[in-house]
GUMAR-891509 format. One line per 4 residues: number of its first residue (from 1); their letters; for each residue x, y, z of C-alpha. Coordinates in steps of 0.02 Angstrom, whole numbers. Layout:
REM GUMAR-891509
NUM) A) X:Y:Z  ...
This chain:
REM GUMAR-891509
1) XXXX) -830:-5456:505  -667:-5532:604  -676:-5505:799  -506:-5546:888
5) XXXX) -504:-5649:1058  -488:-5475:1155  -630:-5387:1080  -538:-5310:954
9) XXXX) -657:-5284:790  -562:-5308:595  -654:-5278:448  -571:-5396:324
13) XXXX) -613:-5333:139  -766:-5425:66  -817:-5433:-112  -1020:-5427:-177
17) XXXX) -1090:-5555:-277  -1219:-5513:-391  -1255:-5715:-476  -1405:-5724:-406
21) XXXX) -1441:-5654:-235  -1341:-5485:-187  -1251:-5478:-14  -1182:-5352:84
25) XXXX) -1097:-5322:252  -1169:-5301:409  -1130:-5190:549  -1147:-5353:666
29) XXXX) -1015:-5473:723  -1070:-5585:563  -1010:-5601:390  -1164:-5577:283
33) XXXX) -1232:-5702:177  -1409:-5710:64  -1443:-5864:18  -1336:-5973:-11
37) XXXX) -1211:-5826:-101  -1078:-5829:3  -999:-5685:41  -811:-5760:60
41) XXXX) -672:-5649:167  -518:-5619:82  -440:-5760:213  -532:-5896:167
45) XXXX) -547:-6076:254  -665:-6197:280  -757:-6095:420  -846:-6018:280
49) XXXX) -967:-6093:128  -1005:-6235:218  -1173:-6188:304  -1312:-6162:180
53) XXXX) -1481:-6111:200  -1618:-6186:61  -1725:-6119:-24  -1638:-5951:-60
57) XXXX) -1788:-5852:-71  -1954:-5910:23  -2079:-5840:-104  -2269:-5882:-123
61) XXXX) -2442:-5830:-175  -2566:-5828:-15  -2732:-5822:6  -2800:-5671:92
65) XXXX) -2867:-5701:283  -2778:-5873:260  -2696:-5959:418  -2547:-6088:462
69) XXXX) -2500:-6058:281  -2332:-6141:288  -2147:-6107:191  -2036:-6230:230
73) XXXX) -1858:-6241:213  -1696:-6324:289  -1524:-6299:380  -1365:-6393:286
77) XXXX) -1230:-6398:364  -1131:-6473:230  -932:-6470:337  -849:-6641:363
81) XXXX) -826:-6628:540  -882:-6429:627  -1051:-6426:694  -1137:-6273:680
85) XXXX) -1266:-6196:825  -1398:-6096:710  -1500:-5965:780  -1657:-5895:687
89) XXXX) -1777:-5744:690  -1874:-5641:597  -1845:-5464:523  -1917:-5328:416
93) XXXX) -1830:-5323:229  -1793:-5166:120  -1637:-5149:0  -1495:-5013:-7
97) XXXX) -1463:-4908:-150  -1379:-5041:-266  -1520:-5167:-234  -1437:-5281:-110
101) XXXX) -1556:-5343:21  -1544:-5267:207  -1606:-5320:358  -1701:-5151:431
105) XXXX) -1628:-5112:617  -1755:-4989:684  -1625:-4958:835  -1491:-4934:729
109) XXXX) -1445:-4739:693  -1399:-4754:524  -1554:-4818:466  -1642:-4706:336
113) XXXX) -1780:-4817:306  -1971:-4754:307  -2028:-4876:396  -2234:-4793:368
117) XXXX) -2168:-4839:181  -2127:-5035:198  -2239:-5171:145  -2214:-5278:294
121) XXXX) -2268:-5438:327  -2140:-5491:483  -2316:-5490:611  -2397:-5618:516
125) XXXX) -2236:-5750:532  -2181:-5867:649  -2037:-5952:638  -2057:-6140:713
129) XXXX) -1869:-6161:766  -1756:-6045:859  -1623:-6110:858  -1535:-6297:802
133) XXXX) -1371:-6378:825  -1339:-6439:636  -1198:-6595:641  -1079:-6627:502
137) XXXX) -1161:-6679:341  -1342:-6655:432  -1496:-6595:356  -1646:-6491:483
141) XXXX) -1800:-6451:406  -1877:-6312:467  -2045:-6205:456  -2117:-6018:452
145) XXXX) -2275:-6000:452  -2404:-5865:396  -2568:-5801:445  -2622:-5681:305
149) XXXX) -2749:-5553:359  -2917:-5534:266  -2908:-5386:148  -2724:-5409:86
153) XXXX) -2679:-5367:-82  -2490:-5354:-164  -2327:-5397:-113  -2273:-5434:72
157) XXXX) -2099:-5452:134  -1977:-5488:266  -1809:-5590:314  -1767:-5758:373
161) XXXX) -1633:-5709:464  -1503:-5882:510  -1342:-5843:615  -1206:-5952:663
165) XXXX) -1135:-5950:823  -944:-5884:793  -810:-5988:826  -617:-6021:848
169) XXXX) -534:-6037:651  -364:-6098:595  -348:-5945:476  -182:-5929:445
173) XXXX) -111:-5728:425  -161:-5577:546  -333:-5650:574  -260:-5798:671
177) XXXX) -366:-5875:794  -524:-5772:773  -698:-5784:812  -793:-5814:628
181) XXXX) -972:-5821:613  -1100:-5799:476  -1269:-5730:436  -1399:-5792:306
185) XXXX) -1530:-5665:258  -1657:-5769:168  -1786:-5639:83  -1988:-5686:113
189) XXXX) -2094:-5634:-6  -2289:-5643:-4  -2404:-5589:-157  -2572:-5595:-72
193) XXXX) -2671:-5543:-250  -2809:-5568:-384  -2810:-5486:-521  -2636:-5434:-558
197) XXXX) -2566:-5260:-504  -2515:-5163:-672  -2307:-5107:-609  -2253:-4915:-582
201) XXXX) -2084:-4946:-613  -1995:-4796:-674  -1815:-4751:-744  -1781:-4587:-663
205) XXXX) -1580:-4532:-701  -1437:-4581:-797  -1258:-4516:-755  -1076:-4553:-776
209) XXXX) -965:-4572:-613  -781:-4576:-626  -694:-4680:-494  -516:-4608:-423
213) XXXX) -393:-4746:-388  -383:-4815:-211  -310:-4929:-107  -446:-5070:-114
217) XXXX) -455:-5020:-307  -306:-4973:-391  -359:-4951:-560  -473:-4784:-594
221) XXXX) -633:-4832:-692  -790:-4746:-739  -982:-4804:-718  -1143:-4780:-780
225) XXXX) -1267:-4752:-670  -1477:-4788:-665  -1594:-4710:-543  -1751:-4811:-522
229) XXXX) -1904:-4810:-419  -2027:-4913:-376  -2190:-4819:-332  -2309:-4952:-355
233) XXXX) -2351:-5109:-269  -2272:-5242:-372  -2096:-5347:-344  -2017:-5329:-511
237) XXXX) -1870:-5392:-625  -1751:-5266:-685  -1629:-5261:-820  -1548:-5092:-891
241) XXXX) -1434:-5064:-1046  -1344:-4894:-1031  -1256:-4823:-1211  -1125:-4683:-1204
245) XXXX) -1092:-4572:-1339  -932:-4425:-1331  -954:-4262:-1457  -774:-4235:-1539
249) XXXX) -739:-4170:-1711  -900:-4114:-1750  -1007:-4277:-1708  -1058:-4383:-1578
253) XXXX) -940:-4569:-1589  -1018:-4691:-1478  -875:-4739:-1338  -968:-4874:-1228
257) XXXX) -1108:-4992:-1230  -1138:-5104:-1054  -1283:-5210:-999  -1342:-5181:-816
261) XXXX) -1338:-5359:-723  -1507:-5432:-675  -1586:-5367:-506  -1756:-5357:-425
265) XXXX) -1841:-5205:-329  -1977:-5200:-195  -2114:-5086:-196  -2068:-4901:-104
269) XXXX) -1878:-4915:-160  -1759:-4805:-256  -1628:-4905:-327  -1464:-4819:-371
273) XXXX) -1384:-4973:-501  -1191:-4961:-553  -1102:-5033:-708  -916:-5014:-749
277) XXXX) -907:-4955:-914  -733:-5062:-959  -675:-4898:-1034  -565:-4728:-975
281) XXXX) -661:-4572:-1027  -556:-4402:-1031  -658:-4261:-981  -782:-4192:-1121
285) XXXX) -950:-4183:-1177  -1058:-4338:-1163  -1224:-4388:-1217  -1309:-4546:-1115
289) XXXX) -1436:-4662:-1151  -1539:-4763:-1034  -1657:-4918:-1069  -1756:-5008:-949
293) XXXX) -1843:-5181:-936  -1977:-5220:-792  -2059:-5390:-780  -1989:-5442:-949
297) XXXX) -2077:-5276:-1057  -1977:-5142:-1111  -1983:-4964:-987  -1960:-4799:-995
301) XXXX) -1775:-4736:-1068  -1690:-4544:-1045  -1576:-4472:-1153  -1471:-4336:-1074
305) XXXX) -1318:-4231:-1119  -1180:-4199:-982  -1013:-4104:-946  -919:-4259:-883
309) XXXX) -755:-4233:-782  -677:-4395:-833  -491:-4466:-844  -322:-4332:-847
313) XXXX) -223:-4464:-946  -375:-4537:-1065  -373:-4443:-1228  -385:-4450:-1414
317) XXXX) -524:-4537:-1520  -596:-4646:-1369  -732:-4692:-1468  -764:-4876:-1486
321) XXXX) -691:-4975:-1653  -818:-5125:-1727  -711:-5257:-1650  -788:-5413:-1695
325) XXXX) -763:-5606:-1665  -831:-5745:-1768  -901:-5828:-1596  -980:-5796:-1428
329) XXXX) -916:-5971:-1350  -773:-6075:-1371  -792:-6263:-1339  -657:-6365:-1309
333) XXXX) -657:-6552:-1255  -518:-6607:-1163  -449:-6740:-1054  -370:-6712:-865
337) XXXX) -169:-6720:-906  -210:-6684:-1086  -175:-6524:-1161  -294:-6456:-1326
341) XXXX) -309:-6305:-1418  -451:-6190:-1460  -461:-6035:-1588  -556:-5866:-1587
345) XXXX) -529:-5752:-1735  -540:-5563:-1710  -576:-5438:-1847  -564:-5236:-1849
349) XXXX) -708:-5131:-1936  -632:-4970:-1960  -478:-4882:-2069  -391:-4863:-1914
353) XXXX) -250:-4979:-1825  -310:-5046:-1626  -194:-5131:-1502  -275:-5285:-1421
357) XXXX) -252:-5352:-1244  -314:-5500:-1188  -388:-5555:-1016  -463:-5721:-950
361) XXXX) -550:-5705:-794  -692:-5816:-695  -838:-5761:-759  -905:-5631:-658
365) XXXX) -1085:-5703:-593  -972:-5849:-523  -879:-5757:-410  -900:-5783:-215
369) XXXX) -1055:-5915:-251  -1101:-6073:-180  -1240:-6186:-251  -1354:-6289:-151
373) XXXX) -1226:-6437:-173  -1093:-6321:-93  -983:-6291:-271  -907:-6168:-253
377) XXXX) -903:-6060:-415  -692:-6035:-417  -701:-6233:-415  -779:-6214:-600
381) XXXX) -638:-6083:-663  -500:-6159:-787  -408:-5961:-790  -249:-6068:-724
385) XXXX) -241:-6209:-866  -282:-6064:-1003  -153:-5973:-1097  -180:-5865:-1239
389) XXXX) -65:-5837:-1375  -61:-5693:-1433  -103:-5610:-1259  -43:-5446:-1345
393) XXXX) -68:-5386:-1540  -98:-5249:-1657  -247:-5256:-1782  -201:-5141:-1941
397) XXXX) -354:-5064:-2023  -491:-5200:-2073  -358:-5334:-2010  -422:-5499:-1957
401) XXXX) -290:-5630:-1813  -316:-5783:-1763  -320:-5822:-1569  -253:-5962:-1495
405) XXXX) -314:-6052:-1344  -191:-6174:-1265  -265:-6284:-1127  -160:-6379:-1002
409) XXXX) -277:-6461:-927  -216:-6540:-724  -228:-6721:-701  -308:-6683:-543
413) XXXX) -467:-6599:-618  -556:-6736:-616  -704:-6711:-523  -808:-6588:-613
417) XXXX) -863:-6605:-812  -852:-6432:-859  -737:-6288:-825  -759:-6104:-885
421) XXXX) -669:-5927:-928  -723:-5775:-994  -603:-5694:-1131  -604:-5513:-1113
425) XXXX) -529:-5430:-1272  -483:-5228:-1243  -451:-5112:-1385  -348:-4962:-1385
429) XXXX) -288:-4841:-1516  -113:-4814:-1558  -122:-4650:-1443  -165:-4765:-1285
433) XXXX) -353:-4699:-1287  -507:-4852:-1261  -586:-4930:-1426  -704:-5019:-1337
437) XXXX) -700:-5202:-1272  -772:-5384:-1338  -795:-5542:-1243  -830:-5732:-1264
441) XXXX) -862:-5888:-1150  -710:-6013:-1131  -815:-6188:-1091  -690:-6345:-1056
445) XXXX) -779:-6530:-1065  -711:-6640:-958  -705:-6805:-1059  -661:-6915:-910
449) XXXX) -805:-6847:-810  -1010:-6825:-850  -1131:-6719:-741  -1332:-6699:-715
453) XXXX) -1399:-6554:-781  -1482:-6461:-604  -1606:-6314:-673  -1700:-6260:-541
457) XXXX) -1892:-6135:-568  -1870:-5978:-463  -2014:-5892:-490  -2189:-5897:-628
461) XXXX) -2274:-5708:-647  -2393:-5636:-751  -2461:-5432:-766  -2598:-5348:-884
465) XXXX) -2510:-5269:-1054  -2677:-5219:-1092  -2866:-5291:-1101  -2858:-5480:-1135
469) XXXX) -2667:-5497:-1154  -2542:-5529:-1010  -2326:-5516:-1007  -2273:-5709:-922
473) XXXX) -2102:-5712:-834  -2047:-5854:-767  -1845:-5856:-705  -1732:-6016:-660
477) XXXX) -1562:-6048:-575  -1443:-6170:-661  -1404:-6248:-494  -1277:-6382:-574
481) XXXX) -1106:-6370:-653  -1138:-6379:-847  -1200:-6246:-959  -1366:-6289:-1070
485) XXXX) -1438:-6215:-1218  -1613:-6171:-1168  -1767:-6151:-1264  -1958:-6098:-1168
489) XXXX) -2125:-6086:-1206  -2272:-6047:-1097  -2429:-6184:-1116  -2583:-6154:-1059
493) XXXX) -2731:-6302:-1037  -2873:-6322:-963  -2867:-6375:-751  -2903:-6573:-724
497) XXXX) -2865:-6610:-905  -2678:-6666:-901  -2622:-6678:-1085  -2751:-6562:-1134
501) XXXX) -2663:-6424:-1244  -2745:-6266:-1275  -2647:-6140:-1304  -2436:-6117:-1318
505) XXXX) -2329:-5947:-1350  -2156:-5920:-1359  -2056:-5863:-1210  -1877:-5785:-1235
509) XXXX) -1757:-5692:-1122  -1689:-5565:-1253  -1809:-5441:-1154  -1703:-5475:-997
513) XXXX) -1540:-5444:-1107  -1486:-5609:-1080  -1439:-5737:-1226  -1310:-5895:-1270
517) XXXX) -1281:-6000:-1161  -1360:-6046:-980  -1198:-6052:-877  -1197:-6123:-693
521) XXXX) -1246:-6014:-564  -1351:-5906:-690  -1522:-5852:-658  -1615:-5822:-830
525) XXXX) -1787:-5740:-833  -1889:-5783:-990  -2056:-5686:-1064  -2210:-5708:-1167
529) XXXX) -2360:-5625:-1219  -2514:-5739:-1154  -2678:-5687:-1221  -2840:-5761:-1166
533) XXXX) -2959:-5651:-1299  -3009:-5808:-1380  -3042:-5910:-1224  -3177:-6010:-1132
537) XXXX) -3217:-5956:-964  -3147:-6057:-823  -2995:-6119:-726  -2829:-6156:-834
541) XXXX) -2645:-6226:-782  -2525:-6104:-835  -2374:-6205:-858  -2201:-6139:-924
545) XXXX) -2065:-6259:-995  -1878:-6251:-996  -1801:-6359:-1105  -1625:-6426:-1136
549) XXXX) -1517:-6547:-1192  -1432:-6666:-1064  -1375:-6846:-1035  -1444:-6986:-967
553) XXXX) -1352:-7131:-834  -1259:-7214:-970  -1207:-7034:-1047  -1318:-7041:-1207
557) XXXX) -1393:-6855:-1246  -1569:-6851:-1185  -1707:-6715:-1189  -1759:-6656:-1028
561) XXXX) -1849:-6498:-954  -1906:-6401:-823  -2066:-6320:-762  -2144:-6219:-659
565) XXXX) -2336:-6191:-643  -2484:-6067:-568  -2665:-6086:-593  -2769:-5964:-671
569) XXXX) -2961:-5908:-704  -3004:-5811:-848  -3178:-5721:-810  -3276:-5566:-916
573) XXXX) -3325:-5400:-833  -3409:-5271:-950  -3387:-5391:-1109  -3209:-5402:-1080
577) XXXX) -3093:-5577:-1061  -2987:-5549:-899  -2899:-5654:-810  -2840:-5690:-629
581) XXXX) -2745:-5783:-510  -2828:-5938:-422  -2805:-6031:-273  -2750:-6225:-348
585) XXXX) -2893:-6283:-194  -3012:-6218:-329  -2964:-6320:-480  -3042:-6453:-544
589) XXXX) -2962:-6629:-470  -2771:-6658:-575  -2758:-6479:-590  -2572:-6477:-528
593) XXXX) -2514:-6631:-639  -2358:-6599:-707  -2358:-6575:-899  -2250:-6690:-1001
597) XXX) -2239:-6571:-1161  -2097:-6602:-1300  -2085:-6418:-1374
């Protein structure tokens, strides 16, 4: 939000981010910010991005009837010369509809939140600063802390809640000398638990929306839609695939095929998620398909039939052709002031001749991010230096073309070591109607320029699958500027015996619909199936391992990784292996060494 100097209140347009953490507007005198994903105006200067909050999310496993349990974090103010006055509270935490988190304002009218409904843990926090005065290039740590009440069981939450004071900006354009501030909402979550809590995570709807044309979005598009719910008590992982299918000339030809982004839900919500299809639909008959993934394991899916009102213009076959391309990334190495070339080759399945239009955008989880070096993720885009030759072409039946990719890269691009694009290939029939669209990474090396790999653990979770066996998800951030080729497993030894080995299982993230390449700014949720059938009874580190290729000080590739780890017990009740969380106070001494594994 933009306030003028006489009290006059301007919404400026404001884009959502869904990299990592969602945002979304407040009905404050703040621009809203989670994490550090900024939320950037559409006038931009350096008023903005250049105040983070770290960590992003305060989440950790607590002890029930525990006190002074302490989360720590800091205030950044990473600006070369504007110092920042910070104030801080706490607040309850809930999400909207499309699974952005919201601050809950009892007071405020528009609230539809059941409050008797929220699993709130805002009473048991304090919050040891106020407010700070953060100077140019300083660094304030800061504390909450937590008394956990005996009995507690589940998942806890609230908001960290960090707002500058506004301020006088240089903003060129009609918001000229107004008062900017911004908000962090930093989400809190507590899981106070034992034995894990099974999730009741449900996939209730699947629709198609079509979007008019408007002002703010010119071009009309239609969505796919998921209703979920959360009726249990667990915080869970989500990832959706929605496929679309249109009945014309006596059978169903399948027209679109998209891949909900990642997104987490807290226990009492109904989420309401949205995915452009990338294709018009004229009005017809429709059959939809829905797929959900919770926690890494494969949900509940509907399959429904609709009368869709779709597109006036949009007609014909619009059923999607088997575009294909012989690769999901291009890599090309090049110099700042240089200019190189990279190819894609593009092939059509079917009898029939499509019309192919190319786009190269930022890739989409980049968009209106900052990382906790305060990158920006436009500073990573190369969409200006990229020019694709053919940008317009006709595949005949079965046809096969060569793309070019002509890179002109700026001498002044020198600071960063990689730079990226996504290629966005559209299909159309000769009658103008939507064939269905392919696309592929763009990745630039900088040759002039090497970087330190910066993968970051988020979060390490395990739930029953059934008596003896458990589903491990473990998600990290690529925090850095370079993309790595990641490969996990899960390791389990026993506590106080370091490079003790005992058991290992694979860990992928094709059940989160996510494969290739680890770009920056990702988060990437891996799974495995632990099972603890055949084990001794006792304490165990649970350690999962991330690892990647990278290179060392002198620039030589290296193996490194990155882990993150929880401590477990496995225990028998009625002749059955179980196992639970554990408190690492418990463990035998060394229990929270760091494994050096080589997978």
């Amino acid at each position: 939000m933009v306030y003028g100097k006489q009290s006059r209140r301007t919404e400026a347009s404001l884009s959502r981010s869904r990299a990592n953490t969602p945002v979304r507007t407040s009905g404050g005198r703040v621009a809203r910010i989670v994490g550090t994903m900024v939320l950037l105006l559409v006038v931009t200067n350096s008023a903005f991005g250049e105040f983070i909050v770290q960590p992003i999310i305060l989440k950790q496993q607590v002890t029930p009837g525990k006190q002074n349990v302490r989360l720590n974090f800091s205030l950044e103010n990473i600006s070369r010369d504007a110092t920042e006055k910070v104030t801080l509270r706490i607040a309850d935490l809930t999400q909207d509809i499309d699974g952005v988190w919201t601050e809950v304002r009892p007071n405020d009218p528009n609230n539809k939140v059941d409050l008797s409904a929220m699993k709130s843990c805002k009473d048991w926090l304090t919050c040891t600063v106020e407010s700070a005065t953060v100077d140019p290039f300083q660094k304030i740590p800061a504390t909450v802390i937590a008394n956990i009440p005996a009995g507690t069981r589940g998942f806890y939450f609230a908001a960290l809640v960090a707002e500058t004071e506004p301020r006088e900006t240089d903003i060129d354009g009609p918001y000229g000398g107004a008062l900017l501030g911004m908000q962090y909402l930093v989400p809190i979550i507590l899981e106070a638990q034992n034995i894990p809590i099974p999730h009741r995570v449900e996939l209730t709807d699947v629709d198609l929306i079509y979007q008019e044309p408007t002002v703010e979005n010119p071009l009309a598009s239609v969505q796919g839609t998921m209703a979920i719910a959360n009726n249990g008590g667990t915080y869970s992982r989500l990832t959706g695939q929605i496929r679309v299918w249109r009945w014309q000339q006596g059978h169903w030809a399948k027209v679109a095929e998209v891949r909900l982004p990642d997104n987490g839900i807290i226990p009492g919500v109904k989420l309401n998620l949205k995915q452009d299809l990338g294709v018009l639909l004229p009005s017809g008959r429709y059959k939809i398909e829905g797929y959900l993934w919770v926690d890494g394991r494969r949900g509940n899916g509907i399959n429904k039939e609709i009368d869709f009102v779709g597109d006036k213009v949009a007609s014909g076959k619009a059923a999607m052709a088997p575009i294909d391309l012989d690769k999901e990334n291009v890599f090309i190495e090049v110099t700042p002031g240089a200019t190189r070339t990279g190819q894609l080759t593009i092939g059509n399945g079917s009898e029939d001749p499509v019309t192919v239009n190319v786009e190269f955008i930022l890739p989409e989880h980049m968009l209106h991010v900052v990382n906790g070096s305060g990158i920006k993720g436009e500073d990573l885009g190369c969409t200006d230096w990229v020019t694709v030759q053919p940008p317009q072409f006709t595949l005949q039946g079965y046809g096969r073309r060569t793309l070019n990719l002509i890179v002109r890269m700026p001498p002044t691009a020198t600071q960063y070591s990689n730079y990226y694009g996504t290629l966005r290939l559209h299909a159309t029939y000769q009658d103008g109607s939507p064939a269905g669209m392919k696309t592929a990474q763009v990745c630039l090396k900088n040759g002039k320029a090497t970087a330190t790999n910066m993968i970051s653990p988020m979060s390490l979770n395990f739930a029953s699958l059934t008596p003896a066996r458990y589903m491990v998800t473990a998600s990290f951030l690529n925090n850095g500027v370079t993309h790595v080729t990641p490969r996990c497993k899960g390791i389990l030894s026993p506590a106080g015996e370091p490079d003790a080995k005992y058991q290992q299982f694979l860990m992928t993230s094709e059940a989160s619909r996510q494969t290739g390449i680890f770009l920056p700014f990702e988060t990437r949720t891996f799974s495995g199936v632990l099972d603890v059938s055949d084990m001794p009874l006792g304490y165990y580190r649970l350690t999962v391992v991330l690892e990647y290729t990278g290179r060392n000080s002198s620039g030589q590739i290296s193996p490194e990784n990155q882990q993150n780890q929880m401590l477990i017990q496995v225990y028998e009740e009625n002749g059955q292996k179980m196992a639970k969380y554990a408190e690492w106070d418990k463990a035998p001494e060394g229990a929270r060494t760091k494994v050096n594994i080589k997978l």
